[in-house]
C-alpha positions as a printed NumPy array, in Angstrom:
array([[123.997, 127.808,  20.259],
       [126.706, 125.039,  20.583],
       [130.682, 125.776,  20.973],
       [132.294, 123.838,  17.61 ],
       [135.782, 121.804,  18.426],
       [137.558, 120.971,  15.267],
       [140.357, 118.49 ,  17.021],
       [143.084, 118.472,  15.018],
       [146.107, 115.313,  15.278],
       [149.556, 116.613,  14.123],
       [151.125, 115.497,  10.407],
       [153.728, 112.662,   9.949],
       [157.417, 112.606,  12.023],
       [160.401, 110.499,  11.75 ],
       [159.581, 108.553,  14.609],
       [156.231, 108.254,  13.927],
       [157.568, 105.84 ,  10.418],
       [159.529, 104.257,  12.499],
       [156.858, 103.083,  14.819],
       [158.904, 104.891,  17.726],
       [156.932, 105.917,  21.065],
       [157.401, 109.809,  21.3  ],
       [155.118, 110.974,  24.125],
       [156.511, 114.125,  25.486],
       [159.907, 113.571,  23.285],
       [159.692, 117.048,  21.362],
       [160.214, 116.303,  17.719],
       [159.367, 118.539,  14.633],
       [157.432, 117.247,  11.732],
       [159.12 , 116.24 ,   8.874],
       [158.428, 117.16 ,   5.517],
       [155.25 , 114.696,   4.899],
       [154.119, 116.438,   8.248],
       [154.664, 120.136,   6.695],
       [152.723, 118.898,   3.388],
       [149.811, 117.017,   5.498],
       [149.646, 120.86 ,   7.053],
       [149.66 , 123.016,   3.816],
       [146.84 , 120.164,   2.54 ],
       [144.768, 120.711,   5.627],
       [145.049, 124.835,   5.75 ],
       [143.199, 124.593,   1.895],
       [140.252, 122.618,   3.337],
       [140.138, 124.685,   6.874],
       [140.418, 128.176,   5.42 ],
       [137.007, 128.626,   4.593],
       [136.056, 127.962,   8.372],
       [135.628, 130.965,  10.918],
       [138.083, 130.04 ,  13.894],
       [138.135, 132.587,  16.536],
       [141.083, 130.843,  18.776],
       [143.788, 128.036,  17.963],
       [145.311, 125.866,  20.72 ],
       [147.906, 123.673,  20.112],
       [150.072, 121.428,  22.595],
       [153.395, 122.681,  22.678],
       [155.514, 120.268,  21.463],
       [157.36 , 121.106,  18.232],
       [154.859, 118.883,  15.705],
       [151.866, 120.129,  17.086],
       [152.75 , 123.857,  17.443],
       [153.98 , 124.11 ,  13.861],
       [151.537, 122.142,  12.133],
       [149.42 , 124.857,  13.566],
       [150.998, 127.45 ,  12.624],
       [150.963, 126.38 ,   8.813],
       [147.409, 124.868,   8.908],
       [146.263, 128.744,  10.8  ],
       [148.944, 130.942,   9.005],
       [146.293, 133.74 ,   9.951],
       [145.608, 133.093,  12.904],
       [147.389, 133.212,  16.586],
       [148.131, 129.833,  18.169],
       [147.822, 129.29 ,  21.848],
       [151.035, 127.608,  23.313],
       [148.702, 124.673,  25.693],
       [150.99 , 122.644,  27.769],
       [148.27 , 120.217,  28.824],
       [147.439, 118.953,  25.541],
       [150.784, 117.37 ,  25.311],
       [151.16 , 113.836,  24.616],
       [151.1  , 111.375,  27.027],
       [154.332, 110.838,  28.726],
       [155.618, 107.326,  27.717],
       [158.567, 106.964,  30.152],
       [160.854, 104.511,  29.425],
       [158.98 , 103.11 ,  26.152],
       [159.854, 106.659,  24.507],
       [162.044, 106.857,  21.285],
       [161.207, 102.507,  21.218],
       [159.584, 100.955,  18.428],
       [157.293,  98.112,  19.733],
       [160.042,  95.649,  19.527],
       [162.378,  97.596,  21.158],
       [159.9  ,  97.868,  23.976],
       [159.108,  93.726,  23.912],
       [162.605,  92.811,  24.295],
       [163.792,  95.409,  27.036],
       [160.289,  95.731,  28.947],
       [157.924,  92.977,  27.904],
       [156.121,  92.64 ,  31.207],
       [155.158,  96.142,  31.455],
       [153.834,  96.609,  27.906],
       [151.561,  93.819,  28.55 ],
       [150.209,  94.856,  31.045],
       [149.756,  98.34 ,  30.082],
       [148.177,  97.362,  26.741],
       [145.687,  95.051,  28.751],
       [144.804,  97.455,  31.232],
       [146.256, 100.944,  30.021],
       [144.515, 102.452,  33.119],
       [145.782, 100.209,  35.325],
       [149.543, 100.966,  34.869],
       [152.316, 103.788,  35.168],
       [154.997, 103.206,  32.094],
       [158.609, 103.632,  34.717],
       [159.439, 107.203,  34.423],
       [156.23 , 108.611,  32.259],
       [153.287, 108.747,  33.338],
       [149.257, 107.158,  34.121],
       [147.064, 107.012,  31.471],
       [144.19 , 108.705,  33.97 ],
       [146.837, 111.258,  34.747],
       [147.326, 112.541,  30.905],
       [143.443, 112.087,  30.623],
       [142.829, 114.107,  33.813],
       [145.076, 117.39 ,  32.56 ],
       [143.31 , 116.982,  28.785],
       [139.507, 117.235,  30.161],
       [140.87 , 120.105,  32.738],
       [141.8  , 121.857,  29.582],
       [138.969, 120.85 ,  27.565],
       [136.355, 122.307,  30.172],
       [138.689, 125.888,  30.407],
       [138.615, 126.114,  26.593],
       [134.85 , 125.61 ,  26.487],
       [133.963, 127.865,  29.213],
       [136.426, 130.43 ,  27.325],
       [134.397, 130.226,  24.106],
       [130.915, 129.63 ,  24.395],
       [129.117, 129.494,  20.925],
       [132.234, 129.65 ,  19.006],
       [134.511, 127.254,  16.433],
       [137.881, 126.558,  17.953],
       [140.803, 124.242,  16.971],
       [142.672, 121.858,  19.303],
       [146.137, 120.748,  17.468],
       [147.41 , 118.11 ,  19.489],
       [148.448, 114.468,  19.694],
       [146.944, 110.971,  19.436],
       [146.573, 110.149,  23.278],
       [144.316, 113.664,  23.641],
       [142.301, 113.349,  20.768],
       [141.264, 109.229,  21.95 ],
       [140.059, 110.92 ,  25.642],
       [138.608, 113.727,  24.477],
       [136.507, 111.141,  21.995],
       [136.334, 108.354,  24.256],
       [134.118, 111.212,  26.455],
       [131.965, 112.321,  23.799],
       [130.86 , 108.267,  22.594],
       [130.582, 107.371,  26.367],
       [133.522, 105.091,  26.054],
       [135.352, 104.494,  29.587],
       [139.07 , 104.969,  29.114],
       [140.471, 101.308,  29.158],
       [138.792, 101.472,  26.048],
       [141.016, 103.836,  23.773],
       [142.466, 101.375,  21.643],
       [138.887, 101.157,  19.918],
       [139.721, 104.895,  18.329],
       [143.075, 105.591,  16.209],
       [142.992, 109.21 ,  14.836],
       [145.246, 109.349,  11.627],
       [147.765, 111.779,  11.576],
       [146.644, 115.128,  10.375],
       [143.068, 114.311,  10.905],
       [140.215, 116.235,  11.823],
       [137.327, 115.901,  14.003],
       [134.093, 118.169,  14.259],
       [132.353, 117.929,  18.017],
       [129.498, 120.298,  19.352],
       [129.372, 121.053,  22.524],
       [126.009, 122.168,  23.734],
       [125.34 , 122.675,  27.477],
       [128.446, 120.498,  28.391],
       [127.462, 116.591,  26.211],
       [129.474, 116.961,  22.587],
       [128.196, 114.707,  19.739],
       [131.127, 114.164,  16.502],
       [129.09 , 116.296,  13.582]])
């Protein structure tokens, strides 16, 4: 048998239509967020979860808690969003005018470069396959979710398709998306 991750990206915030970097910035969902979660509990209630993790920010942590009403929800500090430093609460223009330089470069070679005051792309991806291997070894041969954020969801995937790293642009989870991977013996294939 094969351990089931259903990887789960959060529902819709203010910043996120406003194109604003939030990272580790802990904001709540709004109500498009709360209705993308009531929408996804209807299709996920038929599935047997035995354990929920979610990252604990605020949109992650509730959208689990309305997608798993049932269901407890494991608080998972690791699967947090990258932290984006000085780029958080930006929008993209905000960022070219006050830090040009540095977005370049990061959006070149996002492995190359630590955002001032946030953190490494390697580092985030580091803590979310550290967590990834506990949760597996934790529940062999069952079906888990993983609520979390954008940034998690493109290393965890960039893993499973054998993509290195620099190469997460390529994958752009939608919000409140899901995504079925198997896990047998340690390789996961999406199903």
């Amino acid at each position: 048998m094969a351990t089931k991750i259903i990887l789960i990206r959060h529902g819709q915030t203010d910043y996120t239509i406003q194109k604003k970097y939030c990272g580790s910035t802990d904001i709540d969902l709004n109500e498009e967020g709360r209705r993308q979660a009531e929408k996804l509990s209807k299709e996920l209630n038929a599935k047997d979860i035995s354990k929920v993790y979610s990252s604990d920010s605020q949109r992650s942590f509730n959208f689990a808690k309305i997608v798993f009403k049932d269901t407890p929800v494991e608080k998972t500090p690791d699967l947090q969003e990258m932290n984006f430093g000085v780029f958080e609460g930006l929008t993209y223009g905000e960022i070219m005018k006050k830090y040009s330089d540095v977005y370049q470069k990061w959006l070149n070679n996002p492995c190359d470069i630590t955002i001032p005051g946030g953190e490494s792309l390697n580092e985030m991806a580091k803590r979310v396959r550290r967590t990834l291997t506990r949760i597996l070894s934790v529940n062999k041969d069952k079906t888990v979710a993983i609520v979390t954020h954008g940034g998690p969801i493109k290393t965890i995937l960039c893993n499973v398709l054998n993509l290195s790293l620099d190469q997460i642009w390529q994958i752009e989870p939608a919000l409140g998306s899901v995504r079925e991977i198997e896990f047998d013996k340690g390789v996961g294939k999406i199903i």
